[in-house]
C-alpha positions as CSV (number, residue, x, y, z in Angstrom):
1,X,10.3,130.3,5.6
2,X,11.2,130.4,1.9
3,X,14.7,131.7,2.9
4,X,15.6,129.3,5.6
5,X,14.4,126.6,3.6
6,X,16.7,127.5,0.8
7,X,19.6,127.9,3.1
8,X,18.7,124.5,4.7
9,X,19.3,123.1,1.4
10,X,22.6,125.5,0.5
11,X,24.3,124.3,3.8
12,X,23.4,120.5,2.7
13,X,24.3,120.9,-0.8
14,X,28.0,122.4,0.7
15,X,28.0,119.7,3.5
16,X,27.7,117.0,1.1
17,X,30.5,118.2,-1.5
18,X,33.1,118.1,1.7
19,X,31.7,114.8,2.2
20,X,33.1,113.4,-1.2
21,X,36.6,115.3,-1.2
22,X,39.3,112.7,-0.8
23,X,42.9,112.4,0.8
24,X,45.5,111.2,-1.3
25,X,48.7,110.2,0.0
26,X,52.2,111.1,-1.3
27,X,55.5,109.4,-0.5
28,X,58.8,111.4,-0.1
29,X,61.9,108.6,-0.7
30,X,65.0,108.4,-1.1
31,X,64.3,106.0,-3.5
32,X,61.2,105.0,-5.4
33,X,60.1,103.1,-8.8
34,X,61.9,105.8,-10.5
35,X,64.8,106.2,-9.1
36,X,66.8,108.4,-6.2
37,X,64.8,111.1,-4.4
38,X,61.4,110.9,-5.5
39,X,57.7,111.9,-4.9
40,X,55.3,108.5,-5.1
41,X,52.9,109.3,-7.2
42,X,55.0,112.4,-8.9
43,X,51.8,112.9,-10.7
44,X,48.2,113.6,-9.4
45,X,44.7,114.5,-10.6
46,X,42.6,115.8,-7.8
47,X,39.2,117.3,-7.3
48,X,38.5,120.7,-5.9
49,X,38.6,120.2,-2.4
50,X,40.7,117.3,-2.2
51,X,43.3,117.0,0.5
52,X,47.2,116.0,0.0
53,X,49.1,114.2,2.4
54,X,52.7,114.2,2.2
55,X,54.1,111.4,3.9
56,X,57.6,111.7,5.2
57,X,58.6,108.2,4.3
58,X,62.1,109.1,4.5
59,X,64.1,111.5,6.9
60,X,65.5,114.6,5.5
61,X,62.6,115.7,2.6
62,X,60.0,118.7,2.7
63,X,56.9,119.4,0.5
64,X,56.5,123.2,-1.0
65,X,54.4,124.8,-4.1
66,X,57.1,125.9,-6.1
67,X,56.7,130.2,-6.7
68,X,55.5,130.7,-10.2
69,X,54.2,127.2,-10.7
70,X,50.7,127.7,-8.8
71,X,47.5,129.2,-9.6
72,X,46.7,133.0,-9.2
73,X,44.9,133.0,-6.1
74,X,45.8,129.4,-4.8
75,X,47.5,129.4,-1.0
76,X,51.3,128.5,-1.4
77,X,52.5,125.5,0.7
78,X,55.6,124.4,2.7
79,X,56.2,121.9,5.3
80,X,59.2,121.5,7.9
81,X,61.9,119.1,6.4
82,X,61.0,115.6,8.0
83,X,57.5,116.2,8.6
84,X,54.5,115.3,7.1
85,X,51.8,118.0,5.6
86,X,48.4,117.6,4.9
87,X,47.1,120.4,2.2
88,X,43.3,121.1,0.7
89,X,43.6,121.9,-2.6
90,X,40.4,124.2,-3.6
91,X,41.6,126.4,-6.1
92,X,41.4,124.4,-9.6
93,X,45.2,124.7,-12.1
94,X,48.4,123.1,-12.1
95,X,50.7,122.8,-9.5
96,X,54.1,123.1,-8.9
97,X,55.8,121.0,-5.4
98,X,59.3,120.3,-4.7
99,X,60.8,118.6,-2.1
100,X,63.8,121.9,-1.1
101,X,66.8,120.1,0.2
102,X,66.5,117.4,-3.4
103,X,65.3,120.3,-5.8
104,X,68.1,119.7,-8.2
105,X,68.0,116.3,-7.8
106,X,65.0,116.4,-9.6
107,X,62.3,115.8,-6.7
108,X,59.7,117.1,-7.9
109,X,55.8,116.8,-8.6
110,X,52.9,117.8,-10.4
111,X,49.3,118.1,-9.1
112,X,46.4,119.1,-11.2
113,X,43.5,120.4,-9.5
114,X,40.2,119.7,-11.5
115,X,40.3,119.7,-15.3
116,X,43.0,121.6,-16.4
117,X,44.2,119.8,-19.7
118,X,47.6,121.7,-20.4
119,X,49.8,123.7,-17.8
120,X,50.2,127.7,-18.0
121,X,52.1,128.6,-20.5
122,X,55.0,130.1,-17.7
123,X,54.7,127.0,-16.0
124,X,58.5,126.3,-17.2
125,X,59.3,129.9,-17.7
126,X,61.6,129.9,-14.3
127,X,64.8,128.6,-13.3
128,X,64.6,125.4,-12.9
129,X,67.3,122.6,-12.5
130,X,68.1,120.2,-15.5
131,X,66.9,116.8,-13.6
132,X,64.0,118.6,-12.2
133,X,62.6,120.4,-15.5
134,X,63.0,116.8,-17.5
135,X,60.8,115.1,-15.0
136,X,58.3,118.3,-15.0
137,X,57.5,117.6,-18.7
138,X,57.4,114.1,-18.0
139,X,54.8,114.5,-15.6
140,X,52.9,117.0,-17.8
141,X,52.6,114.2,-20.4
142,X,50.1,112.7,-18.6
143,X,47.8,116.2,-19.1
């Protein structure tokens, strides 16, 4: 009786923590507040088990975790160009997105997942285009 009572109360405890993860939305435009080819917000705080949806605002843009610029163990991420992608983010770090066809354009995001207060020290290690690297350690000014 003891066990089922405490698994009564595990599957609650698990069922209510789903029940408080949000879904935040993300624009992909041609243009936004700042500037030509752009992900509104750019910059995210989210909770473990918080869910991302990309919103294809404008033809012709993807959403993709960037290689290198996502936690060890997270699941990588990549959506069709024009299409919309919905993603649940449950392993807690720094991420990474770009938007393929505008990489060097500088489209290009950053999503924290819990409390991380500084990115990994590799984060920047990678290639990485000049527009899209300046607005990568724009966005991690708001760690």
């Amino acid at each position: 009786m003891k066990r089922i009572a405490l698994a009564t109360l595990a599957l609650t405890l698990g069922l209510a923590g789903a029940a408080f993860a949000e879904t935040h939305q993300v624009q992909m435009l041609n243009r936004g507040e700042a500037g030509p080819m752009v992900f509104e917000p750019a910059f995210l705080r989210v909770a473990p088990g918080d869910t991302v949806h990309f919103v294809a605002a404008d033809r012709g843009h993807n959403a993709e975790s960037i290689d290198g610029m996502i936690p060890a163990g997270a699941e990588a991420f990549t959506s069709r160009v024009g299409q919309e992608l919905e993603v649940t983010l449950d392993t807690e770090g720094v991420y990474g997105v770009r938007c393929t066809p505008h990489y060097a354009m500088g489209m290009v995001m950053t999503i924290v997942v819990g409390d991380a207060s500084a990115a990994p020290e590799a984060f920047l290690a990678g290639r990485i285009p000049p527009r899209a690297r300046e607005r990568f350690e724009a966005q991690l000014g708001n760690l």
